[in-house]
C-alpha positions in Angstrom: 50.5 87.2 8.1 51.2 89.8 10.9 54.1 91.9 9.4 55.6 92.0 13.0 56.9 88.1 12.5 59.7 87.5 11.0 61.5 84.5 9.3 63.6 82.7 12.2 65.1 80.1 9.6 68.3 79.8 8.3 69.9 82.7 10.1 73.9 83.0 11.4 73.6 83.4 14.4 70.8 81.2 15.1 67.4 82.1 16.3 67.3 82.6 20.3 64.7 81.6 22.6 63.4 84.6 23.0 63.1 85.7 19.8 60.8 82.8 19.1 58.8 83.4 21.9 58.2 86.9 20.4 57.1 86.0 17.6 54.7 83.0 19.2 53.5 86.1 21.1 52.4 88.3 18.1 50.9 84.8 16.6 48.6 84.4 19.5 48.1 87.8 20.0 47.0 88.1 16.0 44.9 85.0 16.2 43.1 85.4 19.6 42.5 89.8 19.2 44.3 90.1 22.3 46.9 92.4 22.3 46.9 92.0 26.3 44.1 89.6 27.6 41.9 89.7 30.8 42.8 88.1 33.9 39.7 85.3 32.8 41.7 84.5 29.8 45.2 85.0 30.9 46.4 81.7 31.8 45.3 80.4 28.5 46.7 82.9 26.5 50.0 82.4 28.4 49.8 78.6 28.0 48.7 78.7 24.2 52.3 81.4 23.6 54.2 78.6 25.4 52.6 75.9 22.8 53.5 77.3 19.8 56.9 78.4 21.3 57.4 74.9 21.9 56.0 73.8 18.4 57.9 76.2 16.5 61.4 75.7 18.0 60.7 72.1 16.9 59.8 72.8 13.5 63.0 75.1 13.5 65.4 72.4 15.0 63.7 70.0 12.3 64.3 72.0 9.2 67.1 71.3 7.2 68.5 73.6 4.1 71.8 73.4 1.6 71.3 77.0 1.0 73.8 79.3 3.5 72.7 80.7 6.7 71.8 84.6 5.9 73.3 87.1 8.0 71.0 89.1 10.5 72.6 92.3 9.8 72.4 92.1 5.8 68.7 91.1 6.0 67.8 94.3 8.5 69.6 96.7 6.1 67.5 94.6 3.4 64.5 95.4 5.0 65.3 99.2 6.1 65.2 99.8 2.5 62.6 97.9 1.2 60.3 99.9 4.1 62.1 103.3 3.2 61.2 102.5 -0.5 57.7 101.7 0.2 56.9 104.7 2.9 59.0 106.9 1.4 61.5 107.7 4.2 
């Protein structure tokens, strides 16, 4: 899994549009090898993004959980330390 996608479930606040398109971005950019693709290819990279946008958002709204939303901040602090641990920062 690309590390630049994160877990958009089960956070307080919820996950935005945007941030879902982000990540749909890095998917397609991961799968396809495309960080930016050529003007032949552009339209469908563009419309494949808007797909799994689309697909994930309903996934997302479809999910259900009993466990409590996590809080956005706690998790980044979570994760500033688990990458200072691992790089040594």
């Amino acid at each position: 899994m690309c590390r630049n996608i994160k877990t958009l479930f089960n956070f307080d606040p919820p996950v935005t549009d945007e941030e879902v398109r982000a990540a749909s971005l890095q998917f397609v950019r991961k799968i396809s090898g495309f960080t930016k693709p050529s003007k032949a290819n552009e339209t469908a990279f563009l419309a494949a993004v808007d797909d799994v946008a689309a697909i994930s958002m309903r996934l997302l709204r479809s999910l259900e959980t009993n466990a409590p939303a996590k809080n956005r901040e706690e998790e980044a602090a979570k994760a500033k330390l688990r990458a200072a641990e691992r790089f040594g920062i």
